[in-house]
C-alpha positions as CSV (number, residue, x, y, z in Angstrom):
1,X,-1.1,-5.9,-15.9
2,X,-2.5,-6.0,-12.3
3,X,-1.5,-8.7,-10.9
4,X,2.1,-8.1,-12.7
5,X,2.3,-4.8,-11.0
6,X,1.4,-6.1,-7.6
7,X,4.6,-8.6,-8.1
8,X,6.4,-5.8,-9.4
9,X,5.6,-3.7,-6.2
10,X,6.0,-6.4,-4.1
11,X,9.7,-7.6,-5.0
12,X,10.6,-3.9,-4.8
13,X,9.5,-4.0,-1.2
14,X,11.3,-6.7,-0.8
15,X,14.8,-5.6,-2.2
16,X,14.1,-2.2,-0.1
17,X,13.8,-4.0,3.3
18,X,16.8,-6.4,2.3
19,X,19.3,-3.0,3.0
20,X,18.3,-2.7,6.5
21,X,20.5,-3.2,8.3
22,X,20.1,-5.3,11.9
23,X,21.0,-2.3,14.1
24,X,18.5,0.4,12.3
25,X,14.9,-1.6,12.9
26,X,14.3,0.8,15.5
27,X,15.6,4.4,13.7
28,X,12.7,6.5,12.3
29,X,11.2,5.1,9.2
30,X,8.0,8.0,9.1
31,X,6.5,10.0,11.2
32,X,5.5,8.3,15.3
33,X,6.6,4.6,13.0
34,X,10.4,2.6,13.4
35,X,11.6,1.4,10.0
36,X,10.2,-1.8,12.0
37,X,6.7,0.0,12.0
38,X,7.1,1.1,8.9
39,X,7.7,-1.8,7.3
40,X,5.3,-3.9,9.2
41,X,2.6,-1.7,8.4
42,X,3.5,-2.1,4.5
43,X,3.6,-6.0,5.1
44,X,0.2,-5.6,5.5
45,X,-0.2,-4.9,1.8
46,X,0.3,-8.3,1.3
47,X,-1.0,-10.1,4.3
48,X,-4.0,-8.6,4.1
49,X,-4.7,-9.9,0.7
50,X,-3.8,-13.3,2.0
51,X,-6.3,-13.1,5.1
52,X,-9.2,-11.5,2.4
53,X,-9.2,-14.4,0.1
54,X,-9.4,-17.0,3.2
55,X,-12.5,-15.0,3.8
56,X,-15.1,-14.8,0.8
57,X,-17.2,-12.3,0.8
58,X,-21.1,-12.6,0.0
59,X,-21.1,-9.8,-2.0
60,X,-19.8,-7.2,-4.3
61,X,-20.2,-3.7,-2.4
62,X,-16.8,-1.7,-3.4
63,X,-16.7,-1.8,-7.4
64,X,-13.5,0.5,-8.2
65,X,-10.1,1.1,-5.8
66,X,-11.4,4.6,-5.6
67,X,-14.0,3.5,-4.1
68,X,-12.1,1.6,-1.5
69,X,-10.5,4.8,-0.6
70,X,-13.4,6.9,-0.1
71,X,-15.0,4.2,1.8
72,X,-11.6,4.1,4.0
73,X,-11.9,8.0,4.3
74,X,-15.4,7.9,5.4
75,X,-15.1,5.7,8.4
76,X,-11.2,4.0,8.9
77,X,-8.7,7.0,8.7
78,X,-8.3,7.2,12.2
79,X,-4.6,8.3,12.1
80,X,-4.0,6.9,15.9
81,X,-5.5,3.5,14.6
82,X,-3.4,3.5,11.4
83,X,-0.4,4.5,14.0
84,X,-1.2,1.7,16.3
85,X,-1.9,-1.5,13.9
86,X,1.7,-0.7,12.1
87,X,3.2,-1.0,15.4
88,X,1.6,-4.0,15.7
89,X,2.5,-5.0,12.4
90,X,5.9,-4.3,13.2
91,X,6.0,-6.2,16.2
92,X,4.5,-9.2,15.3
93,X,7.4,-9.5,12.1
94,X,9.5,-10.9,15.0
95,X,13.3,-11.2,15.5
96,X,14.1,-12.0,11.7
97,X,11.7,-8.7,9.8
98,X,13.4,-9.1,6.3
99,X,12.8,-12.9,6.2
100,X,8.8,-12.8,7.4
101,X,8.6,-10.3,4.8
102,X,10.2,-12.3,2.1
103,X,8.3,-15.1,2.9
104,X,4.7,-13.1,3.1
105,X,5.7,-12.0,-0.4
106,X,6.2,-15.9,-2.2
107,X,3.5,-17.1,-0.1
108,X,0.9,-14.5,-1.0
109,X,2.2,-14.0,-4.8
110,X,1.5,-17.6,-5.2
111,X,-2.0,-17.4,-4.0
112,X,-2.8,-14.1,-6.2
113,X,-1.2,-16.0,-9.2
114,X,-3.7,-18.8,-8.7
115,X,-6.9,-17.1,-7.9
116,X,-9.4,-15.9,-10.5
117,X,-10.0,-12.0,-10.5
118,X,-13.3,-12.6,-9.8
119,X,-12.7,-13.7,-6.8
120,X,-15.0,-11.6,-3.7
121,X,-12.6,-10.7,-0.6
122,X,-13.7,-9.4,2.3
123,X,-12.1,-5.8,3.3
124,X,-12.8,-4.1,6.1
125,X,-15.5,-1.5,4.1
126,X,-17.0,-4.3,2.2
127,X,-16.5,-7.2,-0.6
128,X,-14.6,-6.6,-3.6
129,X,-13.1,-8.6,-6.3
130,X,-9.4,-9.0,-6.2
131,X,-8.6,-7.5,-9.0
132,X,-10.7,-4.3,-8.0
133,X,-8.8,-4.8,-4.4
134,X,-5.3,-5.3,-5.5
135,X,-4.3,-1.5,-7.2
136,X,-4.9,-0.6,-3.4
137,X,-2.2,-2.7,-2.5
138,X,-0.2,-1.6,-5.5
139,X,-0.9,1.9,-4.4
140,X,0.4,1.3,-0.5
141,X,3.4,-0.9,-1.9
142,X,4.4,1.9,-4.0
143,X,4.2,4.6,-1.6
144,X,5.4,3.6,1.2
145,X,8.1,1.1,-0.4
146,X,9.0,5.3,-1.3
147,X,9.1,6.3,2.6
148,X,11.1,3.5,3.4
149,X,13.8,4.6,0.5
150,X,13.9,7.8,1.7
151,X,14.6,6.6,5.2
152,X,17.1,5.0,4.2
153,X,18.7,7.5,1.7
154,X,18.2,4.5,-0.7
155,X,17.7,5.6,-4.2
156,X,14.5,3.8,-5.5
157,X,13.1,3.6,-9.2
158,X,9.4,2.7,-9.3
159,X,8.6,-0.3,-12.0
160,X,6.6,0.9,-14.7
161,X,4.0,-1.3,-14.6
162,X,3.5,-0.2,-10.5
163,X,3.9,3.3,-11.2
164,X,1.0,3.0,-13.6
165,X,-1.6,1.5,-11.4
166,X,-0.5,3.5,-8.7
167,X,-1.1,7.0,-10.7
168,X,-4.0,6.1,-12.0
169,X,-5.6,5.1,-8.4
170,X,-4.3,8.8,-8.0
171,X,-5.6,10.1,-10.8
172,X,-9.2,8.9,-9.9
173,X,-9.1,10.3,-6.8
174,X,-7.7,13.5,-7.7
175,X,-11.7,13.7,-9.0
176,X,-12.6,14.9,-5.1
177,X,-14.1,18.2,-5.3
178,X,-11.3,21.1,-4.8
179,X,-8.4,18.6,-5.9
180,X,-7.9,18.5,-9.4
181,X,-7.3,22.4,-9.8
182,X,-4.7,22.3,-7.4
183,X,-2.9,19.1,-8.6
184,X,-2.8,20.4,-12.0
185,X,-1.4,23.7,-11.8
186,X,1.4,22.2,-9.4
187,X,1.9,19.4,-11.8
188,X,2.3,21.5,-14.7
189,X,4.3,24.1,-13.1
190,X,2.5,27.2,-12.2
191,X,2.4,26.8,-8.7
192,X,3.2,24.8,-5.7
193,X,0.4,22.6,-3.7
194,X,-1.2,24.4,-0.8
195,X,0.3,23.7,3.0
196,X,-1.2,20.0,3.6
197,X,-2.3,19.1,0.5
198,X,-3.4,15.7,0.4
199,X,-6.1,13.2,-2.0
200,X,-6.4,10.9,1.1
């Protein structure tokens, strides 16, 4: 199921960034990012996976995707750093964006397809086995595959299989204190999220 919705997400991406056209790389794709940025920094969704299985790690020190999250929120969130590696991101895709990204994506879904879930990879807030690693990827696929859409007043249906994985990664951390009350009532009707609401 996991690794089927990480293709699923993935091929998505890659049909999104196929309708850009040459002359909009540089329009607004979200917020201070380009479509280019945009879609660099979603490239790194898979690249990152590929660089984290080239480097075991030792140990097991992030056991669920929540987790990772947390982790992320407790040390990485730096919203000029994010800004700045998908500018980077985007930069380094080169002259041809929708080709590197197609490439990444049959280059890295080969490798997932091979390696055993087990499998410790090295992220930035500690080791974790790919299969506990990848509904993080699922989960940035799936959103920002959305942004990109909606830049592009591109209709977009998720997959089921990558909605799934991506709701439930939502779902667990919807457990932060003062979230769940407020995602419930909006979700069920009875009122709207507060100004800012946000589970990362």
């Amino acid at each position: 199921m996991i690794r089927v919705a990480y293709a699923d997400a993935s091929t998505l991406f890659v049909q999104t960034v196929g309708h850009i056209a040459p002359s909009q790389w540089e329009q607004t794709g979200l917020g201070v990012w380009t479509l280019r940025d945009l879609v660099g920094h979603t490239s790194r969704a898979l690249l990152t996976v590929e660089m984290y299985l080239a480097q075991p790690a030792a140990q097991r020190e992030v056991l669920r995707p929540v987790d990772y999250y947390l982790r992320v929120q407790g040390g990485l969130a730096n919203a000029a750093s994010v800004a700045a590696r998908g500018r980077e991101a985007g930069a380094a895709l080169g002259p041809e964006p929708a080709t590197v990204v197609r490439e990444a994506a049959v280059r890295v879904l080969a490798r997932v397809q091979t390696a055993s879930d087990d499998v410790l990879v090295r992220t930035p807030v500690g080791g974790m086995r790919l299969i506990d690693y990848l509904p993080t990827r699922i989960f940035e696929l799936a959103v920002h595959t959305l942004d990109l859409a909606a830049a592009l007043a591109l209709p977009v249906t998720l997959p089921e299989t990558t909605a799934s994985v991506a709701l439930h990664l939502l779902a667990d951390l919807a457990l932060q204190p003062g979230k769940a009350a407020p995602l419930l009532l909006a979700s069920t009707g009875r009122q709207g999220l507060p100004s800012g609401f946000s589970l990362l």
